[in-house]
ZAFIVEX-712036 format. One record per residue (C-alpha): residue number from 1; residue in three letters; z, y, x. Coordinates in pm, whole numbers. Layout:
site n:NUM; res:Ala; w:Z; v:Y; u:X
...
//
This chain:
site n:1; res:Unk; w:0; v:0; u:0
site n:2; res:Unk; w:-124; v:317; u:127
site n:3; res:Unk; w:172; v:633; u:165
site n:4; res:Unk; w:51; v:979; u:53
site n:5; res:Unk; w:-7; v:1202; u:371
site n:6; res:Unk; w:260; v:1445; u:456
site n:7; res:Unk; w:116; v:1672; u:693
site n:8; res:Unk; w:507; v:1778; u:821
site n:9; res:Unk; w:529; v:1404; u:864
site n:10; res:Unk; w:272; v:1247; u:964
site n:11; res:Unk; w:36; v:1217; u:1212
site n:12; res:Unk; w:-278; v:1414; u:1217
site n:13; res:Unk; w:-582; v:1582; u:1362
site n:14; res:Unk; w:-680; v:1948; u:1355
site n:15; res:Unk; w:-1020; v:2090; u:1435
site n:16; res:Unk; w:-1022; v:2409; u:1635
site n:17; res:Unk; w:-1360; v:2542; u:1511
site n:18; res:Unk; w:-1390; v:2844; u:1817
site n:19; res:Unk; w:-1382; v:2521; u:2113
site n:20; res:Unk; w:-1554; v:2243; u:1854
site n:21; res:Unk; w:-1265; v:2042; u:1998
site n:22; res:Unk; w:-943; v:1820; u:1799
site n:23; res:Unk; w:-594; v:1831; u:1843
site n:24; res:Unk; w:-369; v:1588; u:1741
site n:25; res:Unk; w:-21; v:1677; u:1553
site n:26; res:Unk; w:266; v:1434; u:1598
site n:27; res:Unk; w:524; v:1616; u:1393
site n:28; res:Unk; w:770; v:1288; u:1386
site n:29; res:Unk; w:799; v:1331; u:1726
site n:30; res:Unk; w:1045; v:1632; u:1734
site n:31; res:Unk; w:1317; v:1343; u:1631
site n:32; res:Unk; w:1282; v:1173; u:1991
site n:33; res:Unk; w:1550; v:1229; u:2222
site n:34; res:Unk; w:1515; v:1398; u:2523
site n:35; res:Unk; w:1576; v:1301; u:2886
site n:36; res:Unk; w:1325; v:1429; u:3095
site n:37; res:Unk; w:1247; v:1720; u:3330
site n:38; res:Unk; w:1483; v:2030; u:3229
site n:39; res:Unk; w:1398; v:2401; u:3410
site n:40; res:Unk; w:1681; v:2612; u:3420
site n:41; res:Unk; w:1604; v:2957; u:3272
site n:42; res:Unk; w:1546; v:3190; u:3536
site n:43; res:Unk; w:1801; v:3537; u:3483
site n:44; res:Unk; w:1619; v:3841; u:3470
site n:45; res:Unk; w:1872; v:4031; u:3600
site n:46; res:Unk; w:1559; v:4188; u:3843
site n:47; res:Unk; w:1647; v:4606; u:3949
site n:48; res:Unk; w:1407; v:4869; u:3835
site n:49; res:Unk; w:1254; v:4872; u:4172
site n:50; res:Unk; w:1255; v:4631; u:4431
site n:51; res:Unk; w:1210; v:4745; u:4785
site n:52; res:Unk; w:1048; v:4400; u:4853
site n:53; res:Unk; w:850; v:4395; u:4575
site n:54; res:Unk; w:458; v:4387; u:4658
site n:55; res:Unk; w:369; v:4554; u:4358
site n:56; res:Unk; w:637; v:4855; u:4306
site n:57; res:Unk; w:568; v:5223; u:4372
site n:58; res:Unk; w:504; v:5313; u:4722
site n:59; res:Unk; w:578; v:4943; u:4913
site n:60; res:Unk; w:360; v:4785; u:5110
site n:61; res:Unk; w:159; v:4454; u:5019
site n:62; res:Unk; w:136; v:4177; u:5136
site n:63; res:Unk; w:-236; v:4234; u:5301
site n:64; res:Unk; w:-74; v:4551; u:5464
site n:65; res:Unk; w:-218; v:4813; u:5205
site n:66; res:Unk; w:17; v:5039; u:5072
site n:67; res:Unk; w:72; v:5065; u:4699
site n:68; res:Unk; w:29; v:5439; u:4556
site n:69; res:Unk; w:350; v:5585; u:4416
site n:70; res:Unk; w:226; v:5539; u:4057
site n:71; res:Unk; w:432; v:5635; u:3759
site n:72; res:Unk; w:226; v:5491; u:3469
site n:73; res:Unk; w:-8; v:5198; u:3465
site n:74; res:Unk; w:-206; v:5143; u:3801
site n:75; res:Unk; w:-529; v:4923; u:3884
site n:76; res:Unk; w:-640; v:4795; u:4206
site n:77; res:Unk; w:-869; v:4525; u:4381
site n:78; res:Unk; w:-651; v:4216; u:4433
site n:79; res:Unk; w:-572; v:4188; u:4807
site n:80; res:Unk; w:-624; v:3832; u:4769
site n:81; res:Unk; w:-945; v:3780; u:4527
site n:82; res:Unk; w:-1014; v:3365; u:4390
site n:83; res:Unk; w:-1424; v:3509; u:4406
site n:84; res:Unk; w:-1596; v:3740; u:4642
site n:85; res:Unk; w:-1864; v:4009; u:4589
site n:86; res:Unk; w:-2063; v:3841; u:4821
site n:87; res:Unk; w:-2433; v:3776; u:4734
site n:88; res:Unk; w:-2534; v:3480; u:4873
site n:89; res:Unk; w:-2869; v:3272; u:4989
site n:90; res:Unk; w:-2896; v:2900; u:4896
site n:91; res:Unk; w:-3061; v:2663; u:5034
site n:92; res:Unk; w:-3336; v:2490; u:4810
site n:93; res:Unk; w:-3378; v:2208; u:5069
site n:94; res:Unk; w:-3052; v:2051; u:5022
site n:95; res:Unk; w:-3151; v:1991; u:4632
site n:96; res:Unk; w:-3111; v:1628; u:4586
site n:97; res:Unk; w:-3356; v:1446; u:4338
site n:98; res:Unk; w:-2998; v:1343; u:4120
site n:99; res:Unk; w:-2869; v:1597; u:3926
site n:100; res:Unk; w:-2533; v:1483; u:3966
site n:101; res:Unk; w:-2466; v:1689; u:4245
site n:102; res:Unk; w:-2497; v:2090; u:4131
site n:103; res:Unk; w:-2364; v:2361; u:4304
site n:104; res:Unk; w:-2414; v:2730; u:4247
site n:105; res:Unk; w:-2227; v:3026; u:4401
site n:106; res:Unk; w:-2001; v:3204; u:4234
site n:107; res:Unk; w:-1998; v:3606; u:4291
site n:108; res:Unk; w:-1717; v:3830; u:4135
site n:109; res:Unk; w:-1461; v:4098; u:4172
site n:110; res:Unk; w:-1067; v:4031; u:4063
site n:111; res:Unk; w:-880; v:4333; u:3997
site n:112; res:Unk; w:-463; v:4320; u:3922
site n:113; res:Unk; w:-323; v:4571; u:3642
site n:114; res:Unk; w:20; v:4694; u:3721
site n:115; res:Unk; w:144; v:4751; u:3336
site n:116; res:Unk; w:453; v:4966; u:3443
site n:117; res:Unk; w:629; v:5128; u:3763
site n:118; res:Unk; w:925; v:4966; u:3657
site n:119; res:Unk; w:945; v:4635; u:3839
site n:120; res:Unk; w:1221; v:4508; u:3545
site n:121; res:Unk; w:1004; v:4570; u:3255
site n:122; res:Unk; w:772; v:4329; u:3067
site n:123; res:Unk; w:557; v:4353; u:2776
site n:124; res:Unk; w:828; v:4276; u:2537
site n:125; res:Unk; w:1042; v:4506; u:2677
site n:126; res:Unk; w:835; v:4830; u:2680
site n:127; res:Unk; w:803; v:5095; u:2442
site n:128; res:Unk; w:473; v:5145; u:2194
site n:129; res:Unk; w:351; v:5424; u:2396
site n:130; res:Unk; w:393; v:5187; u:2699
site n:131; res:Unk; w:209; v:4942; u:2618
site n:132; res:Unk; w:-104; v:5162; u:2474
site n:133; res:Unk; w:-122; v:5289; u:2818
site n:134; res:Unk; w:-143; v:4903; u:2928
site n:135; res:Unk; w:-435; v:4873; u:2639
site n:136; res:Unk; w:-584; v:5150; u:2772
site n:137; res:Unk; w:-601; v:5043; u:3124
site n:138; res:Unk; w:-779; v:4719; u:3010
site n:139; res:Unk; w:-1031; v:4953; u:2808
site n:140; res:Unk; w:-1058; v:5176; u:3138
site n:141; res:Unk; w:-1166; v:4840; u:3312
site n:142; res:Unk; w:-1356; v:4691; u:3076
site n:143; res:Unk; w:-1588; v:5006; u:3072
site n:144; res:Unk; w:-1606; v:5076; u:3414
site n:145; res:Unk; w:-1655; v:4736; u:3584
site n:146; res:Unk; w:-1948; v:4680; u:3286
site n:147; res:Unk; w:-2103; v:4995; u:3395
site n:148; res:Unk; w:-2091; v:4987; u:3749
site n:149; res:Unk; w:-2191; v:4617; u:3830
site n:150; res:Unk; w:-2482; v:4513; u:3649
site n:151; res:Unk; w:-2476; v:4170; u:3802
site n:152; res:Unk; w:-2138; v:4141; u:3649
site n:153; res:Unk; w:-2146; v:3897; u:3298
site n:154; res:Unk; w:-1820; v:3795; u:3197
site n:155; res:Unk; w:-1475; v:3998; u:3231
site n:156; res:Unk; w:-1192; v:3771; u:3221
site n:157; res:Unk; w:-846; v:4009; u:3167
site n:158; res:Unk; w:-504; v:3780; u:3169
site n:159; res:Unk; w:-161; v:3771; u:3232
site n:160; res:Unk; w:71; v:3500; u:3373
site n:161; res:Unk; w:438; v:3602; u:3283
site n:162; res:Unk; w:654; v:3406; u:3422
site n:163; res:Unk; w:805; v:3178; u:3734
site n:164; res:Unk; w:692; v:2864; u:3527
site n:165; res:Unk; w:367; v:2955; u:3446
site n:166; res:Unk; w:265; v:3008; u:3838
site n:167; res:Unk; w:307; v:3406; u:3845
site n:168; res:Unk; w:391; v:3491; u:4196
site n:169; res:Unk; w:518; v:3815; u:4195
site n:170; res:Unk; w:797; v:3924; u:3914
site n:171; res:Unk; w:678; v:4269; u:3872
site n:172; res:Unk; w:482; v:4314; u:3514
site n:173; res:Unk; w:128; v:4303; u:3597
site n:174; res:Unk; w:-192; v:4177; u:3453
site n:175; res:Unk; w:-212; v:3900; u:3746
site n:176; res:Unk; w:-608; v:3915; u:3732
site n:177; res:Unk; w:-944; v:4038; u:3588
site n:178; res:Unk; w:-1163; v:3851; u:3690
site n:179; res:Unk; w:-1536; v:3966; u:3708
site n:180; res:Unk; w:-1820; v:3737; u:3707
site n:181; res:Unk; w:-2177; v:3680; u:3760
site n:182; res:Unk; w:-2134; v:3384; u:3511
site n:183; res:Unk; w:-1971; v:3316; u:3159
site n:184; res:Unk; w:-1729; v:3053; u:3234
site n:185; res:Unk; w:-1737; v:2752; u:3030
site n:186; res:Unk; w:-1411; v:2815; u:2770
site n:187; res:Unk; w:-1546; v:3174; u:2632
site n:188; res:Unk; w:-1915; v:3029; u:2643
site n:189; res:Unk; w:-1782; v:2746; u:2417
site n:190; res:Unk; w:-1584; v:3040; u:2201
site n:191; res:Unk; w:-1910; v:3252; u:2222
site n:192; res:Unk; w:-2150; v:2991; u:2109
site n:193; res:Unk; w:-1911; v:2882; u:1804
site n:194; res:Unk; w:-1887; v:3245; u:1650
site n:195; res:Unk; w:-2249; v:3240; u:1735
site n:196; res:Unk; w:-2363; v:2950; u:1507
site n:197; res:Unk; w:-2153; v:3065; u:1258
site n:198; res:Unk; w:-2283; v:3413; u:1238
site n:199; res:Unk; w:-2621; v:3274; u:1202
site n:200; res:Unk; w:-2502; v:3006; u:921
site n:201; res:Unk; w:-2647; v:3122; u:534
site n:202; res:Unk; w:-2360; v:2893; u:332
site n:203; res:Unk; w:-2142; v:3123; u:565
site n:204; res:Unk; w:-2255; v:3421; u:481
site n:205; res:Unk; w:-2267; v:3336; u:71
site n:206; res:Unk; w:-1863; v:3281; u:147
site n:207; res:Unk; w:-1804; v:3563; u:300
site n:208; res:Unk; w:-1962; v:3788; u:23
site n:209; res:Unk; w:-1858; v:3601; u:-255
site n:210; res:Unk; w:-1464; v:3631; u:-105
site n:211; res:Unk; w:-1566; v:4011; u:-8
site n:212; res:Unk; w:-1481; v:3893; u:366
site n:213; res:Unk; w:-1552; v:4192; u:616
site n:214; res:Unk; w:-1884; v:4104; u:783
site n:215; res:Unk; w:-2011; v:4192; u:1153
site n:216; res:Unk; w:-2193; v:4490; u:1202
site n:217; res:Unk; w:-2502; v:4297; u:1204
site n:218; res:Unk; w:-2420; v:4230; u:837
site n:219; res:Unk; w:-2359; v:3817; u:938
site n:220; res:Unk; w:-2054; v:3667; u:877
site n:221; res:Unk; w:-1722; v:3635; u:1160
site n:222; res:Unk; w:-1585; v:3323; u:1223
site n:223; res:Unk; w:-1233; v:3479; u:1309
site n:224; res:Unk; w:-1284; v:3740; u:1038
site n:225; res:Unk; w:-1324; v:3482; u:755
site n:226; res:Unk; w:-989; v:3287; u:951
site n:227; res:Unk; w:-809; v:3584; u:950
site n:228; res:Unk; w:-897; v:3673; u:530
site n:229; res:Unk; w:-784; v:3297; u:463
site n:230; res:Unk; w:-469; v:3324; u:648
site n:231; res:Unk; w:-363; v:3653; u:518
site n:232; res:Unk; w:-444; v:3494; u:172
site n:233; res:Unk; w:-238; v:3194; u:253
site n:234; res:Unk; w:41; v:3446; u:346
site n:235; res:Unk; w:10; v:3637; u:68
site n:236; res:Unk; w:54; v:3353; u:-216
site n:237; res:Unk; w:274; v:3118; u:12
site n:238; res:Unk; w:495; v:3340; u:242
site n:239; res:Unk; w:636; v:2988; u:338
site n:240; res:Unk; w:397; v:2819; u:467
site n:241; res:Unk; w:185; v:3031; u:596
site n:242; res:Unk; w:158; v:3058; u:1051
site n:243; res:Unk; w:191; v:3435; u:1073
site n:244; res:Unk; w:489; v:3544; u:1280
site n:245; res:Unk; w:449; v:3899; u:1189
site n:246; res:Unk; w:487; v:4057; u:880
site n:247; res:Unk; w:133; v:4296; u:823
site n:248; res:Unk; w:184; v:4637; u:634
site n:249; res:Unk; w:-92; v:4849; u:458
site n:250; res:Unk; w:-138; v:5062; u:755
site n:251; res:Unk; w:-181; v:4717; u:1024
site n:252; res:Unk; w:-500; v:4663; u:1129
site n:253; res:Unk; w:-392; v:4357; u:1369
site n:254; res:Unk; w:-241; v:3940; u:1265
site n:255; res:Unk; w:30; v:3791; u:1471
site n:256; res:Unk; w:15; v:3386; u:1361
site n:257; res:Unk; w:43; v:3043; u:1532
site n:258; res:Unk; w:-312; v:2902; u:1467
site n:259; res:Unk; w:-393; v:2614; u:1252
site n:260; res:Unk; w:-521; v:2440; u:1548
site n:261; res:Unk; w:-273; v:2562; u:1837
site n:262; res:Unk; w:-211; v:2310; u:2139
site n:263; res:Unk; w:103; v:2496; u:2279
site n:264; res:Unk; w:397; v:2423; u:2070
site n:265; res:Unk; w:475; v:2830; u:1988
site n:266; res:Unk; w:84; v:2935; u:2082
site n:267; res:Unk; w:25; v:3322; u:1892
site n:268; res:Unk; w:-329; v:3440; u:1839
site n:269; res:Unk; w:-320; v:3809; u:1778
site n:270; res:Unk; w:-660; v:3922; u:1606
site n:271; res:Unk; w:-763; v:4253; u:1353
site n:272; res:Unk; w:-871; v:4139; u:1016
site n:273; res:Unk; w:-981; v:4458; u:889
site n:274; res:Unk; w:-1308; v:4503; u:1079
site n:275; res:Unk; w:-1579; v:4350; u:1301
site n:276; res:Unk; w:-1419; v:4459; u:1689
site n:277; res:Unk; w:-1663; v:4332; u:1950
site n:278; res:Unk; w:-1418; v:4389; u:2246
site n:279; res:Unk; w:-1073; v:4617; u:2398
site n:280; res:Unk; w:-1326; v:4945; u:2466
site n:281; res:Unk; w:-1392; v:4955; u:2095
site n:282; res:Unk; w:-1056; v:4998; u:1960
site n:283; res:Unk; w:-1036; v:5322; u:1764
site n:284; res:Unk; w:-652; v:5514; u:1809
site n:285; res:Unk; w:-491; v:5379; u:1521
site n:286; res:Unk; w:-630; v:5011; u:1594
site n:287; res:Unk; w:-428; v:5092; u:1967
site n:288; res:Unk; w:-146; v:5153; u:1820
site n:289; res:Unk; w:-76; v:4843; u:1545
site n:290; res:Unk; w:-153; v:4652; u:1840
site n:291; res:Unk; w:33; v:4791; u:2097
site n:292; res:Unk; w:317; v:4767; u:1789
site n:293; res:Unk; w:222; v:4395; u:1716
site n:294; res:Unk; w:217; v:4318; u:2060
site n:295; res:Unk; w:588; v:4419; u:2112
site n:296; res:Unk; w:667; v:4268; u:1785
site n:297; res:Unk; w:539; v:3898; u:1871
site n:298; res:Unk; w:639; v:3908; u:2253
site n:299; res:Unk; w:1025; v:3993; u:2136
site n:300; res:Unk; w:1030; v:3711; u:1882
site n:301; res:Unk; w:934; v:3452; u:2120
site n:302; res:Unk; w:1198; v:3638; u:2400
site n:303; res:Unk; w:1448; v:3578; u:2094
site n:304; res:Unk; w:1364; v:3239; u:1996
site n:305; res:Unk; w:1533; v:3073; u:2286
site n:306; res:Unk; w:1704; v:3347; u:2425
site n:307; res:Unk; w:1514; v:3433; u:2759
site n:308; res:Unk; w:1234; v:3645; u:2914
site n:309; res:Unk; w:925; v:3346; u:2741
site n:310; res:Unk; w:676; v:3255; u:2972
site n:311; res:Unk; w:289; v:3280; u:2900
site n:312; res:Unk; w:-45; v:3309; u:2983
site n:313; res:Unk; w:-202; v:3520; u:2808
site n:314; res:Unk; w:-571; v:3639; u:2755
site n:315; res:Unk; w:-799; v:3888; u:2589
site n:316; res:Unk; w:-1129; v:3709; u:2414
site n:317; res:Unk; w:-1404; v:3916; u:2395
site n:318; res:Unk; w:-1810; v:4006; u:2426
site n:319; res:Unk; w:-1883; v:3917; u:2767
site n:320; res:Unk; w:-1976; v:4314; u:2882
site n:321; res:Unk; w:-1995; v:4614; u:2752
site n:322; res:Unk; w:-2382; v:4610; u:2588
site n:323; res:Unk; w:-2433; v:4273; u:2609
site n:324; res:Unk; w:-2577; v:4044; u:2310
site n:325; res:Unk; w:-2255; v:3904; u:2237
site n:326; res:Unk; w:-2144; v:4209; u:2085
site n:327; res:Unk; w:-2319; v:4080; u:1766
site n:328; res:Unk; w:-2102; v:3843; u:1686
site n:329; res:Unk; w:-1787; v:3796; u:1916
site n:330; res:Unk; w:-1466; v:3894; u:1781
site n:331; res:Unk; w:-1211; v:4050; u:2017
site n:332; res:Unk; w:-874; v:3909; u:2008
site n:333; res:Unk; w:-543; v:3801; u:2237
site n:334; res:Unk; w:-406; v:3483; u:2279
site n:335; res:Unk; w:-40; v:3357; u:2408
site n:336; res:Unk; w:-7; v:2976; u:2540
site n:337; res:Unk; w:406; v:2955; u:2631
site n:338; res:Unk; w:507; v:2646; u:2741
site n:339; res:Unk; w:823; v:2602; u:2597
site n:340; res:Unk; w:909; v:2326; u:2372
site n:341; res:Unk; w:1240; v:2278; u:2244
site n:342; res:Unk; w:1478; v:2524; u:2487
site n:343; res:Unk; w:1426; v:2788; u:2742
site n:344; res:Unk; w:1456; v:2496; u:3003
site n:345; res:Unk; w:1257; v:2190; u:2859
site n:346; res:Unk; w:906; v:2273; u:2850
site n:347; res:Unk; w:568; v:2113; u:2689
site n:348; res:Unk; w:343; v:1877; u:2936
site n:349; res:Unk; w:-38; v:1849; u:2944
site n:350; res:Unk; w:-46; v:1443; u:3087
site n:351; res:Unk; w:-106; v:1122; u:2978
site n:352; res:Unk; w:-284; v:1123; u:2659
site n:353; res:Unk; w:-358; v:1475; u:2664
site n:354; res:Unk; w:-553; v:1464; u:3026
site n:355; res:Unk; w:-763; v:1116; u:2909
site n:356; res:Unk; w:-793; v:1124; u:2575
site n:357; res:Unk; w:-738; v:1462; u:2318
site n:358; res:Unk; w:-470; v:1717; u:2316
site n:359; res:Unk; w:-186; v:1663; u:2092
site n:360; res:Unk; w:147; v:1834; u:1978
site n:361; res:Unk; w:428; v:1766; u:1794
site n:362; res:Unk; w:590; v:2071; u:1569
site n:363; res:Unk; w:355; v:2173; u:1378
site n:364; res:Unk; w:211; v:2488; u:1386
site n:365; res:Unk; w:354; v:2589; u:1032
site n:366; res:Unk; w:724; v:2484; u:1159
site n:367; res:Unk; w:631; v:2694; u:1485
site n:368; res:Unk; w:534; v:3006; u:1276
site n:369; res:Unk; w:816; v:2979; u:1021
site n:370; res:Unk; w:1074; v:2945; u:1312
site n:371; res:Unk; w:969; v:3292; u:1513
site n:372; res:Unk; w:911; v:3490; u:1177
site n:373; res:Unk; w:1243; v:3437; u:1063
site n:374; res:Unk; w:1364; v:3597; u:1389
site n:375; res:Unk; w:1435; v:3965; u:1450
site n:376; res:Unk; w:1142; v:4170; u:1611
site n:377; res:Unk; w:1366; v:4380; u:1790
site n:378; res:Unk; w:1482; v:4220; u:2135
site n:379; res:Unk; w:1819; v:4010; u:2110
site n:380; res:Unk; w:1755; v:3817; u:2406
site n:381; res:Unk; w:2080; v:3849; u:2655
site n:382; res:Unk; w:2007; v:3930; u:3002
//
């Protein structure tokens, strides 16, 4: 005899529909005790400035440069860059009649984004005004590294917060931006899926029948029509539904765990109200519901286990500014924390999840519910 599905029970797959990939949701797997690794939270008990800090005002790097004595956000070349601007001559002889072998150089700028002078202050942490300056930094580069290199074709802009998530310096600072003569393959994937739905007809009918916003082109958004159905789910089932953050007449921005998230408290923050090709085309009141959103989500997740929450985080976007993607990519933010159950036992990518499919075990909906019903003012004790 077959036992009516229970999603919070039972096992399941989701579809994420921007990497045409599965995940697989284990929710009766949050009973299982626990007696593996544990990583002791790390205080953040760090001064305002550090003399030995390779990214505060006025200190000296680690390549021997000297930092300027900034007092707002700051940009600069990484010292230490994972891809050169180097053009470079291959050589057709060594082509091999197998195409297993391919090789093609990679050619690229990386540029690090101090967010604040203050070496003690993260994302969370700042004020509104704060963090617009941050968004406007990543508009400054966006703009100006898509205007100056034309060989340039995809601008990768991240953050790694946090000892556990490999971030090697403390200070609060966009670790990279990484500028290459390529689209690498995880936003081509994203790119191509809003792509194929832009250009779908039964899409389109959808979208106009459900008065969905529409691209500029007039075609229908993949993360547009996600964002109407979640903010309808919200809406008529405050319950159940994965956003974290409570929208207001005036918000032009989502905060929500997505229905296919692999990290077990994964946010997606993404505007609903219009078609927003990338960071450079953010009108002023779109900067400031998401500089406000931004401090809203990044303080729930500091408060949901008590600590400074690690991340990586990264903007999604059209690859440059001008380029064809602008037609149908849809800018937005995500947040991939690895922490699972405490501020010291964290979620591991192995086994299963490196041979076969990624899989989770709270559900998304249990992962939303859990940060909206905390505070979004900071309660986390340093």
């Amino acid at each position: 005899m077959s036992t009516p599905f229970e999603p919070t029970e039972h096992a399941h797959r989701r579809f994420n529909p921007l990497t045409q990939t599965w995940v697989l949701c284990s929710p009766h797997r949050t009973k299982r005790p626990w007696q593996g690794e544990t990583n002791p939270p790390v205080l953040d008990d760090r001064p305002a400035f550090d003399p030995n800090c390779y990214l505060c005002p006025g200190n000296e790097r680690a390549g021997g440069l000297k930092n300027e004595k900034y007092e707002t956000t700051w940009i600069f070349e990484n010292d230490y860059a994972a891809v050169q601007d180097l053009t470079v001559t291959t050589d057709a002889t060594q082509a091999t009649a197998s195409n297993l072998f391919q090789t093609t150089p990679a050619r690229g700028k990386c540029h690090v984004v101090c967010f604040s002078p203050k070496h003690n202050l993260t994302i969370a942490e700042m004020s509104d005004e704060e963090r617009i300056r941050v968004i406007t930094a990543w508009q400054e580069l966006y703009k100006d590294v898509s205007e100056r290199y034309e060989w340039v074709k995809y601008i990768q802009i991240f953050e790694n917060k946090g000892a556990l998530m490999g971030c090697s310096n403390p200070h609060p600072h966009g670790q990279q931006s990484w500028s290459l003569d390529y689209i690498p393959s995880l936003p081509s994937a994203i790119l191509r899926s809003v792509k194929e739905f832009a250009m779908n007809e039964a899409n389109l009918e959808r979208a106009k029948s459900s008065q969905i916003p529409l691209l500029n082109n007039g075609r229908p958004s993949l993360l547009l029509t996600y964002a109407s159905q979640e903010l309808s789910t919200f809406r008529t089932s405050p319950e159940g539904s994965r956003l974290i953050v409570t929208p207001t007449d005036k918000s032009h921005f989502l905060a929500l765990v997505p229905y296919w998230a692999t990290w077990p408290y994964e946010v997606m923050i993404l505007p609903f109200r219009r078609h927003i090709p990338h960071v450079a085309d953010l009108k002023e009141e779109e900067q400031k519901d998401l500089a406000l959103v931004l401090g809203q989500a990044t303080r729930k997740m500091d408060n949901l286990f008590q600590t400074s929450f690690p991340y990586s985080m990264g903007l999604y976007q059209s690859s440059v500014l001008g380029s064809e993607e602008k037609e149908w990519s849809q800018f937005h933010i995500s947040f991939y924390p690895p922490l699972l159950r405490s501020a010291d036992v964290k979620k591991f990518l192995v086994g299963f999840e490196l041979f076969a499919e990624t899989q989770r075990d709270i559900t998304p909906e249990q992962a939303a519910k859990n940060l909206r019903q905390l505070p979004d003012i900071r309660t986390k004790q340093d």
